[in-house]
SEVEXBA-300190 format. One record per residue (C-alpha): residue in three letters; x negated, y, z negated. Coordinates in steps of 0.05 Angstrom, whole numbers, padded with zeros to 5 digits, always signed. Layout:
<pts>
ALAXYZ
...
</pts>
This chain:
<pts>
UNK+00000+00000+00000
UNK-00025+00076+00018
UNK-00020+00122-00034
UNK-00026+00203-00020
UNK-00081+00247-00038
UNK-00066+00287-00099
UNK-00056+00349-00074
UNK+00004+00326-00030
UNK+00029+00292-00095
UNK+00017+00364-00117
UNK+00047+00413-00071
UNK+00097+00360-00058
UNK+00127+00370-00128
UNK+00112+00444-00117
UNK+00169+00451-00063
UNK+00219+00393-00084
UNK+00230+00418-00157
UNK+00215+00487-00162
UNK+00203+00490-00235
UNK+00222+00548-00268
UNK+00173+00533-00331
UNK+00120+00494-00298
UNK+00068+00506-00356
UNK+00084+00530-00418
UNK+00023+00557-00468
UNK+00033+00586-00534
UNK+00006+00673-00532
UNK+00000+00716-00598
UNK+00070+00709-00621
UNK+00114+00674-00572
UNK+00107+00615-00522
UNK+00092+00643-00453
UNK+00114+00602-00391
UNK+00097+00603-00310
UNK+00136+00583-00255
UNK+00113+00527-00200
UNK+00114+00582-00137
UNK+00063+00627-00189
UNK+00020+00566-00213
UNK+00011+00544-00134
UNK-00003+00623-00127
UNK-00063+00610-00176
UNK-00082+00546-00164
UNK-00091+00579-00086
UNK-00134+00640-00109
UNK-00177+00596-00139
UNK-00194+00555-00087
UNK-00203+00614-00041
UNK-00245+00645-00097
UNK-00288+00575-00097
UNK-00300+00577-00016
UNK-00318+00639-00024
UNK-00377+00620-00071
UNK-00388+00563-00027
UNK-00357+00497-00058
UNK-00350+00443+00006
UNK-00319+00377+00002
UNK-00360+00327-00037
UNK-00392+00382-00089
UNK-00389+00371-00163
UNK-00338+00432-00199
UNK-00344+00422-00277
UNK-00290+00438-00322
UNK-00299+00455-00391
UNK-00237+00484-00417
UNK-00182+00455-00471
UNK-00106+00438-00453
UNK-00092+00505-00428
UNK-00056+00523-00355
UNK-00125+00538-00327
UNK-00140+00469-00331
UNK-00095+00445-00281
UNK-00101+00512-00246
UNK-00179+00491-00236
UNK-00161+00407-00222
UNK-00120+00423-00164
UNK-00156+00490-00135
UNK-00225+00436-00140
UNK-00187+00379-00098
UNK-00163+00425-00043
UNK-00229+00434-00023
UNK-00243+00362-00031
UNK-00294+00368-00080
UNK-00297+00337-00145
UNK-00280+00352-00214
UNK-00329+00337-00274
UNK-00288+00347-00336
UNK-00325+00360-00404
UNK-00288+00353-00469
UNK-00270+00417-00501
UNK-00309+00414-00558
UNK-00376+00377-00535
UNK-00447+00387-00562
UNK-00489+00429-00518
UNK-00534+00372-00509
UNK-00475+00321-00482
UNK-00453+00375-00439
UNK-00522+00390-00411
UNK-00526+00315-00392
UNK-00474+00310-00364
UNK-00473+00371-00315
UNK-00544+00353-00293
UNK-00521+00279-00286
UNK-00475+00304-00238
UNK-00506+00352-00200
UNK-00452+00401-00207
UNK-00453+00467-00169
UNK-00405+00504-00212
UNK-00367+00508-00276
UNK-00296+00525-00296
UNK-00290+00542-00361
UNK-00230+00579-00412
UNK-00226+00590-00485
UNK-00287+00638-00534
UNK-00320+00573-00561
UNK-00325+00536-00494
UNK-00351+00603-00459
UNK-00407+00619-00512
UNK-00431+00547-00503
UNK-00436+00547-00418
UNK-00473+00609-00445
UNK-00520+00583-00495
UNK-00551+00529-00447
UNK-00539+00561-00383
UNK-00614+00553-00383
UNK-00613+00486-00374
UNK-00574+00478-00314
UNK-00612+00488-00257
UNK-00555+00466-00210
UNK-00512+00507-00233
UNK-00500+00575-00194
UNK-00436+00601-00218
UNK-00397+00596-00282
UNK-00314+00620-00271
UNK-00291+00641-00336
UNK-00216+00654-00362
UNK-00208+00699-00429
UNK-00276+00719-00420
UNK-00304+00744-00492
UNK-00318+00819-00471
UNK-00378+00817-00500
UNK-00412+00748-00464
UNK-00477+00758-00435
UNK-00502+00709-00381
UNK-00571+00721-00386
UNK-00619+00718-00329
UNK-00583+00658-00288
UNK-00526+00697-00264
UNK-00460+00737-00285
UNK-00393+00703-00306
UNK-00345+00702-00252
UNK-00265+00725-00290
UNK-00221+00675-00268
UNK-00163+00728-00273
UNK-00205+00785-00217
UNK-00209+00719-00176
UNK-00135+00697-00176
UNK-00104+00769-00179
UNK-00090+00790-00104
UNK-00074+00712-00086
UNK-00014+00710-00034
UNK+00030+00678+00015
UNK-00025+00677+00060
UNK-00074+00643+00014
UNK-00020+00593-00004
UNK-00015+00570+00072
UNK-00079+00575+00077
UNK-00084+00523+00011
UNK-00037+00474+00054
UNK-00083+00480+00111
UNK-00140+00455+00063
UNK-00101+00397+00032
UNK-00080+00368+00088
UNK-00148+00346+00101
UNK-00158+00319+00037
UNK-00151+00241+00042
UNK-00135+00188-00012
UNK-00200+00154-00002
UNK-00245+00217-00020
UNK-00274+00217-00095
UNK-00240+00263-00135
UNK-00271+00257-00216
UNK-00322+00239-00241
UNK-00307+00223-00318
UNK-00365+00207-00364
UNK-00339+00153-00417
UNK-00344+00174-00492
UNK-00364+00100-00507
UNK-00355+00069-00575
UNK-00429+00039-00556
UNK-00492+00064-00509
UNK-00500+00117-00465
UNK-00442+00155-00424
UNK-00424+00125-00353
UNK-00393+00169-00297
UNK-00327+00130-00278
UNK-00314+00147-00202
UNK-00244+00153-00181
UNK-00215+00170-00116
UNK-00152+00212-00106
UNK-00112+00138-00089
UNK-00138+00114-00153
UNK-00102+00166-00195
UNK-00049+00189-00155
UNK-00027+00107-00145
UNK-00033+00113-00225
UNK+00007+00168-00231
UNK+00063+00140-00185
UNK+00072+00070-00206
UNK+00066+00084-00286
UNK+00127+00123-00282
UNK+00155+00092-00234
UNK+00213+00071-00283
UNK+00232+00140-00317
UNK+00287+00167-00321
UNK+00282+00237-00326
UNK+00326+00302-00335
UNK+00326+00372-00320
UNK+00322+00391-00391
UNK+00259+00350-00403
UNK+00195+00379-00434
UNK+00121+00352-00437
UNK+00077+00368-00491
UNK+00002+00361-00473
UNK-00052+00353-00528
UNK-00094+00301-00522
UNK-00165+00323-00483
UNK-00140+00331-00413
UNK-00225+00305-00402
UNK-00196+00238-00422
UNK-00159+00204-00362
UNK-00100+00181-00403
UNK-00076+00258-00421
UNK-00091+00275-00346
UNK-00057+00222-00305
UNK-00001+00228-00355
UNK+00008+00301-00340
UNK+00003+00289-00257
UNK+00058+00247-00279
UNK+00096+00298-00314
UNK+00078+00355-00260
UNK+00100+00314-00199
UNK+00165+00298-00226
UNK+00176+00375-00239
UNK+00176+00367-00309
UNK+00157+00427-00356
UNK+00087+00422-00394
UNK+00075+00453-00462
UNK-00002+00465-00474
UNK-00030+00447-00541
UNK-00106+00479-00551
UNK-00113+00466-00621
UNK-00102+00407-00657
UNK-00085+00435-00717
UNK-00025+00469-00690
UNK+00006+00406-00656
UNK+00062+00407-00719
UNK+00077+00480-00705
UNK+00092+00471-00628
UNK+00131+00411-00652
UNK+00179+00455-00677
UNK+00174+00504-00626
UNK+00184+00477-00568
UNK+00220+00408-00584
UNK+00182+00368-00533
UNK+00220+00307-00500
UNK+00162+00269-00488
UNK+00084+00268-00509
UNK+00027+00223-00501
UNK-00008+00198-00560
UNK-00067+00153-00604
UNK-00051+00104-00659
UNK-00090+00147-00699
UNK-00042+00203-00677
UNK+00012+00144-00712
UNK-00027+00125-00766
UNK-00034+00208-00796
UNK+00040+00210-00783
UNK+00057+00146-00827
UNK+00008+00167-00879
UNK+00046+00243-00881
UNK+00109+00213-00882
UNK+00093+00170-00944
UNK+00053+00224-00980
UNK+00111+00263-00972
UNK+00155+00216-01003
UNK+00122+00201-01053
UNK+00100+00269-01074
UNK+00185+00268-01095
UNK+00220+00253-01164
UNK+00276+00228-01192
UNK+00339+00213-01138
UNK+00302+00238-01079
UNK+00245+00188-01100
UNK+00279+00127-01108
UNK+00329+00147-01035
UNK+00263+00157-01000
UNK+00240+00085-01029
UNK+00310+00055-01015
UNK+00303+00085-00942
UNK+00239+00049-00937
UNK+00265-00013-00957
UNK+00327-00010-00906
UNK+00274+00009-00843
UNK+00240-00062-00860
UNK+00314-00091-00859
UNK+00330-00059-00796
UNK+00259-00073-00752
UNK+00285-00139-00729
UNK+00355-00097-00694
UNK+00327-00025-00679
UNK+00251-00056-00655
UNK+00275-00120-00624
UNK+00350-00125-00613
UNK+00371-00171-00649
UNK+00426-00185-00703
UNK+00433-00161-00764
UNK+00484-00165-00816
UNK+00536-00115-00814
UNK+00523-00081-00888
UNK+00451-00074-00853
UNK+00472-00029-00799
UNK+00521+00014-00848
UNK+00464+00017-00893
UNK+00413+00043-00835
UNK+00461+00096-00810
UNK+00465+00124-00883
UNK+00387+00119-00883
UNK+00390+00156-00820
UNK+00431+00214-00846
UNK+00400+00222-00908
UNK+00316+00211-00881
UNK+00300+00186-00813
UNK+00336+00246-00789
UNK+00296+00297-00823
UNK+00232+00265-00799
UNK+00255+00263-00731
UNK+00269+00334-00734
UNK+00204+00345-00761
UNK+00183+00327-00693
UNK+00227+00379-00649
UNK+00279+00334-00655
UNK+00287+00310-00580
UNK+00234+00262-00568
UNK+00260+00211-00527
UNK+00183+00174-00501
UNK+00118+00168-00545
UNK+00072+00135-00513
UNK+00019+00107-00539
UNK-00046+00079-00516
UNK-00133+00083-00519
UNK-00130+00031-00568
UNK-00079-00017-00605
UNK-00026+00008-00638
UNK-00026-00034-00716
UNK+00059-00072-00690
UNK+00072-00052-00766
UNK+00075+00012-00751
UNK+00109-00002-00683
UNK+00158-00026-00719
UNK+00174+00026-00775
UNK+00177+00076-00721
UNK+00229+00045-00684
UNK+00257+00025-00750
UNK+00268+00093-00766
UNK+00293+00130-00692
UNK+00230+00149-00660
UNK+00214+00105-00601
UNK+00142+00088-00589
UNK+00119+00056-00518
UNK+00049+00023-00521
UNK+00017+00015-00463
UNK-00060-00009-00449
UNK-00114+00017-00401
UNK-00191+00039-00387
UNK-00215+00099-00361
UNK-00247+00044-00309
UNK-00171+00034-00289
UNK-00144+00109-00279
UNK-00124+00087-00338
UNK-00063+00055-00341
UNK-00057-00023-00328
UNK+00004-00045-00373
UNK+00067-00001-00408
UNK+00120-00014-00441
UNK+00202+00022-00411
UNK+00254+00036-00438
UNK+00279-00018-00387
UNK+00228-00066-00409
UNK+00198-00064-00483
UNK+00169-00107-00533
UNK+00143-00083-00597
UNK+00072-00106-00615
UNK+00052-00121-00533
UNK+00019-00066-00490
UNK+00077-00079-00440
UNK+00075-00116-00368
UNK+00024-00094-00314
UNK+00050-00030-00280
UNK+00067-00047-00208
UNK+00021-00060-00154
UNK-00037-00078-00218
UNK-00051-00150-00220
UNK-00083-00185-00299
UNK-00099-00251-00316
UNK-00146-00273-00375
UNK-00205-00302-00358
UNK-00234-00372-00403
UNK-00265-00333-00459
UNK-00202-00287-00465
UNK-00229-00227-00431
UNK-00170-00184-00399
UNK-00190-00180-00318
UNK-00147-00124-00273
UNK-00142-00117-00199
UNK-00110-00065-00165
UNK-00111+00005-00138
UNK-00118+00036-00194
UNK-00191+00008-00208
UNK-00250+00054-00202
UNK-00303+00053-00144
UNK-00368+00047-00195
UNK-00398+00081-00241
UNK-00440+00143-00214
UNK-00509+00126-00191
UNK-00513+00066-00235
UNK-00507+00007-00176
UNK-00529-00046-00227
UNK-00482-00034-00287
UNK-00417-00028-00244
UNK-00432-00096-00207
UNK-00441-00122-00274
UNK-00366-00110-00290
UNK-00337-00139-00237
UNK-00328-00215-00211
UNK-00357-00243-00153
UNK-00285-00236-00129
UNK-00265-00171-00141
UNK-00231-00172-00210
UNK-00264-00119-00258
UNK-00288-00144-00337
UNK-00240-00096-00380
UNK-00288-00121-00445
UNK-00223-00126-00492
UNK-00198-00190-00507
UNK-00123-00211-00499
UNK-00072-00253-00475
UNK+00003-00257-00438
UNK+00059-00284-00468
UNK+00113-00331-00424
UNK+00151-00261-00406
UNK+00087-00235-00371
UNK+00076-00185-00437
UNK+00001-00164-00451
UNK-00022-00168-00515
UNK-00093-00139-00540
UNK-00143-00174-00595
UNK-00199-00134-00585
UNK-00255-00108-00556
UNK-00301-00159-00535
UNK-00361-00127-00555
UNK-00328-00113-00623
UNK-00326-00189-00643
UNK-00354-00193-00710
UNK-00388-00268-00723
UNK-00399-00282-00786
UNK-00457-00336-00815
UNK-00417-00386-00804
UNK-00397-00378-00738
UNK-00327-00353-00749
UNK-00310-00298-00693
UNK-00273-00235-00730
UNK-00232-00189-00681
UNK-00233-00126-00740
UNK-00183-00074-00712
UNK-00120-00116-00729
UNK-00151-00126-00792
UNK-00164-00050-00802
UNK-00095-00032-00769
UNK-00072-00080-00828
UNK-00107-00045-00875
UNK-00083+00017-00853
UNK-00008+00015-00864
UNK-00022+00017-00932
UNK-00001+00092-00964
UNK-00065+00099-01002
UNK-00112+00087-00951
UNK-00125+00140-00895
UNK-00178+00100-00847
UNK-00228+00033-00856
UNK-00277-00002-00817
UNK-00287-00076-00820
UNK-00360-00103-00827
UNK-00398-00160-00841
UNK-00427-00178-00773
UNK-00482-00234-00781
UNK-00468-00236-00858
UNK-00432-00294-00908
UNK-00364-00261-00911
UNK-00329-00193-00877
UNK-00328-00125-00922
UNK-00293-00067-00909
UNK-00296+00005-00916
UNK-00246+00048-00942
UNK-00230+00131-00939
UNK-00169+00135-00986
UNK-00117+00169-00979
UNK-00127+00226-01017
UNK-00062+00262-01033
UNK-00018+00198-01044
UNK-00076+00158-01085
UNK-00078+00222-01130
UNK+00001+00227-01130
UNK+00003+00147-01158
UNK-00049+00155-01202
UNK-00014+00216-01237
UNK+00040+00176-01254
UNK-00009+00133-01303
UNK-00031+00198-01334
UNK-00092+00202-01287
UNK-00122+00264-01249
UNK-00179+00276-01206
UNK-00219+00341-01181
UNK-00254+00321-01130
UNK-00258+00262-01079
UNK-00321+00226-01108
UNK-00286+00223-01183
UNK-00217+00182-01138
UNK-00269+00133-01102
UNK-00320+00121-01158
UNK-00261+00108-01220
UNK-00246+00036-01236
UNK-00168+00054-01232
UNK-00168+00072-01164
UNK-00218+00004-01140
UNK-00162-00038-01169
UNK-00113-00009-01147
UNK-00136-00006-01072
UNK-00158-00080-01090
UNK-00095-00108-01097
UNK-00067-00076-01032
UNK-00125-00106-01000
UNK-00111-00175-01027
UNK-00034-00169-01015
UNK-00041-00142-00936
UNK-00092-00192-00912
UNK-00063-00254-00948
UNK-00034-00275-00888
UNK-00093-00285-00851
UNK-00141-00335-00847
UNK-00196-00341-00906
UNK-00259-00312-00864
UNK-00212-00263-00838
UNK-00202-00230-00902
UNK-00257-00176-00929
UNK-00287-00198-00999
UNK-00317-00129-01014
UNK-00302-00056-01005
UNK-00324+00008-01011
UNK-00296+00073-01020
UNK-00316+00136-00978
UNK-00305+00202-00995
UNK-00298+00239-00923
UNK-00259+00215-00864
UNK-00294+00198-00793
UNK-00288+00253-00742
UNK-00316+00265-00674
UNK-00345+00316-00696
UNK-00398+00275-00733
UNK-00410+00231-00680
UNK-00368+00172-00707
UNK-00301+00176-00669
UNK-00290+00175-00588
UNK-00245+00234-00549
UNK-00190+00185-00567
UNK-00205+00169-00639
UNK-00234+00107-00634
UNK-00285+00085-00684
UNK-00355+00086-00661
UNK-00380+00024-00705
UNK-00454+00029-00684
UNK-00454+00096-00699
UNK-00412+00086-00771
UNK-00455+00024-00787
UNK-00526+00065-00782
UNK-00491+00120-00815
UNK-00468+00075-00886
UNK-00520+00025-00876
UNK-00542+00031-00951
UNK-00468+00031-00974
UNK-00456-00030-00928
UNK-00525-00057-00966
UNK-00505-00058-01033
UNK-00439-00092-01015
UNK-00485-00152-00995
UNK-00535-00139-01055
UNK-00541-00209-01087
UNK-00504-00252-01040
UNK-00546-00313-01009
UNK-00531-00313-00934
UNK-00546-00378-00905
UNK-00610-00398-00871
UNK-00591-00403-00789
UNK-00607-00482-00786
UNK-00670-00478-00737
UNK-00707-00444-00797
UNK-00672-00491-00853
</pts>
């Protein structure tokens, strides 16, 4: 099957839907909104403004720059001039982004926001390929130094017209599906970045068949905060934008609660970790209560776990349950799910497994949540769950035209047109990923069930083996481990050694809120994870959530740590994924100590 070039996909949805709030940003006081006619206008000027400077098809365009309008402004201007886009996460080290630009040989950068600006700035130096930097809300005060003036994306775009519109058509129609259009270097939970090469059919096929199965309405509304560097955000949003439906920009991440309520989104694509912070809130919440609203938030609780097997899978439940639920809903689910704008219809969720406890108690309690699985390697998507097809705890059936099967050793394989064509000028480490006939290595491990559902284990390079040979898959465990209300995050470890460990970052806020209620307070995060209260009482949730599993599966030892994992220390991915290499070096004396006097056994060639 041919797929279209992007831009067609593009100024396709530009003509048939004619949206009146194409993208929507938040200003000083008030959300501010552009219509499809003026973002084409833009997106036109800019690539005039580009030609200009002497962009051709096949050069590398950078774009540095956080969910903002600019961003797809800058995608699409790039693409009709057949080049190709190089996006850099908004918030990257100066070193990463240095790599990454040279790596790629780009010509020029597009860049918006202070922060990002004052960075291109700082190590303009280092770019020698570089010739011109296009910045929007250009600090007044930037300096380029020696290499060059900043080009204001808002002088370039100003006089843009009818006539630079047709002349944008002109451009795009020679823009085929077969042309490279990104180049996206992989965060990687392990070694260096890789460029991921996708052409325009890749992501445009992507983009088609993943929502393929929507239904969607006039009145429909997008909000967009995950990095639009990371393909998932992206090829959700050319989903969005050629269906005409509205998108609501989200720059910070700290005001994603705020636009919540502002703009009551219908639809957003998220992280389990994005899940995970919204279970823990809810609880902390609830539990900060007393008296009646306490024990009705506890007796909600108790009828979401009755309800999961009706409102997550369909089936029957006794009648008293259902009265019960709609009570529930009245009284608490309702107040969360306004919390949340109100309207959301689709979360999706996807980058890495979603814990199905927490599948569950979101369905359980109104707010639908459809996993779905992919790679940046894949465009990214590969599997989803619908509305017309879901089941809670799978990653959904292969999106159309995408082929998966499971090799011997459980590795999930994918074929299809969504599949990248390498990794940038690294010939021997993209022929190691694929099979002699055709079928690239995805590296997680998983399986399908009878009704052609995906399922995910793990990462294959993730496997923890243990002395005695046991294989340990640890995010289920620490997706376990994490639907408990006192604990905020954990890391399974215990690769090589006698038995697994884990380690723990509390939950601050509802571990202090339990402990007052035993006459117990705390001033500062080392006094909650050093006291001897606190270790038992995160013991015992340990031992209760893991008894289920098999005896090497569950971790022996723990330790508390005081401060969460963040990207910004180097241990999480632009998706939130833990970066155990990175984790591990980091607490390799804490991890130390939790082996301190255990006698691992000899391997038997040196017994």
């Amino acid at each position: 099957m041919e797929y279209p070039s992007l831009t067609k996909c593009f100024l396709d949805a530009m003509d048939r839907y004619a949206a009146p709030r194409a993208q929507m940003w938040r200003a000083a006081s008030r959300w501010e909104a552009i219509s499809a006619h003026e973002m084409l206008r833009r997106v036109a000027g800019l690539t005039k403004a580009l030609a200009e400077l002497g962009v051709t098809r096949g050069d590398r365009v950078a774009l540095f720059a956080p969910n903002c309008p600019e961003w797809h402004v800058a995608d699409f201007a790039v693409q009709g001039l057949g080049a190709v886009i190089v996006p850099v996460y908004f918030n990257e080290s100066a070193d990463r982004m240095a790599y990454i630009l040279n790596d790629s040989g780009a010509r020029a950068v597009v860049t918006s926001g202070e922060s990002q600006a004052r960075k291109i700035a700082e190590c303009r130096g280092r770019l020698p390929a570089v010739e011109h930097v296009i910045c929007a809300a250009q600090p007044a005060n930037l300096e380029a130094g020696p290499h060059g003036d900043f080009l204001r994306y808002e002088t370039l775009i100003a006089a843009a017209g009818d006539a630079d519109i047709a002349d944008y058509r002109r451009r795009a129609t020679d823009v085929h599906a077969d042309q490279l259009a990104t180049i996206i270097y992989t965060s990687g939970t392990t070694g260096e970045p890789k460029g991921v090469m996708l052409n325009h059919s890749n992501l445009a096929s992507n983009a088609l068949n993943s929502f393929q199965d929507y239904t969607f309405y006039p009145t429909d509304l997008a909000l967009s905060f995950l990095p639009l560097a990371h393909v998932y955000e992206r090829v959700m949003d050319y989903g969005y934008i050629f269906r005409g439906i509205s998108v609501a920009y989200v720059e910070q991440l700290d005001t994603l609660p705020q636009a919540l309520l502002e703009v009551h989104p219908t639809m957003l694509a998220a992280v389990p970790r994005f899940f995970e912070k919204m279970y823990a809130n809810i609880l902390g919440k609830g539990h900060q209560e007393h008296g009646v609203k306490r024990k009705i938030f506890d007796w909600a609780l108790h009828v979401a776990e009755q309800a999961a097997p009706w409102r997550a899978f369909g089936k029957t439940v006794p009648a008293g349950v259902e009265m019960k639920w709609r009570l529930a809903d009245w009284l608490v689910y309702s107040k969360i799910r306004a919390g949340l704008g109100g309207r959301i219809r689709h979360f999706s969720s996807g980058g890495a497994p979603l814990a199905p406890e927490l599948a569950e108690f979101f369905w359980s309690i109104g707010v639908p949540v459809y996993q779905g699985y992919g790679l940046t390697e894949t465009s990214p998507i590969v599997s989803a769950n619908l509305p017309s097809a879901n089941k809670v705890g799978s990653v959904g059936r292969p999106i159309p035209h995408v082929q998966v099967k499971i090799a011997a050793d459980g590795e999930i394989l994918v074929k299809g047109p969504c599949v990248m064509q390498g990794y940038y000028r690294k010939p021997d480490q993209t022929s190691e990923v694929f099979t002699p006939d055709g079928w690239f290595c995805s590296g997680d491990i998983g399986r399908l069930d009878e009704e052609g559902y995906l399922f995910i284990t793990d990462r294959k390079k993730e496997l923890l083996k243990t002395a005695a040979g046991k294989f340990v898959a640890p995010a289920p465990i620490e997706n376990l481990l994490k639907t408990c209300p006192f604990v905020s995050n954990a890391i399974v470890v215990g690769d090589k050694h006698k038995f697994i460990s884990v380690l723990i970052v509390p939950n601050f806020p509802a571990t202090e809120a339990e402990a007052r209620k035993s006459g117990l307070e705390f001033a500062t995060p080392g006094q909650i994870t050093s006291d001897p209260w606190v270790r038992d009482l995160l013991s015992k949730e340990i031992e209760r959530l893991t008894a289920p599993l098999a005896q090497y599966e569950r971790p022996k030892r723990f330790a508390l740590i005081e401060q969460d994992f963040t990207y910004a220390n180097g241990e999480l991915t632009y998706t939130l994924k833990l970066k155990r290499r990175v984790i591990e070096q980091r607490y390799q004396d804490v991890i130390a100590r939790l082996y301190a006097g255990v006698e691992e056994p000899r391997p038997p060639h040196l017994a």
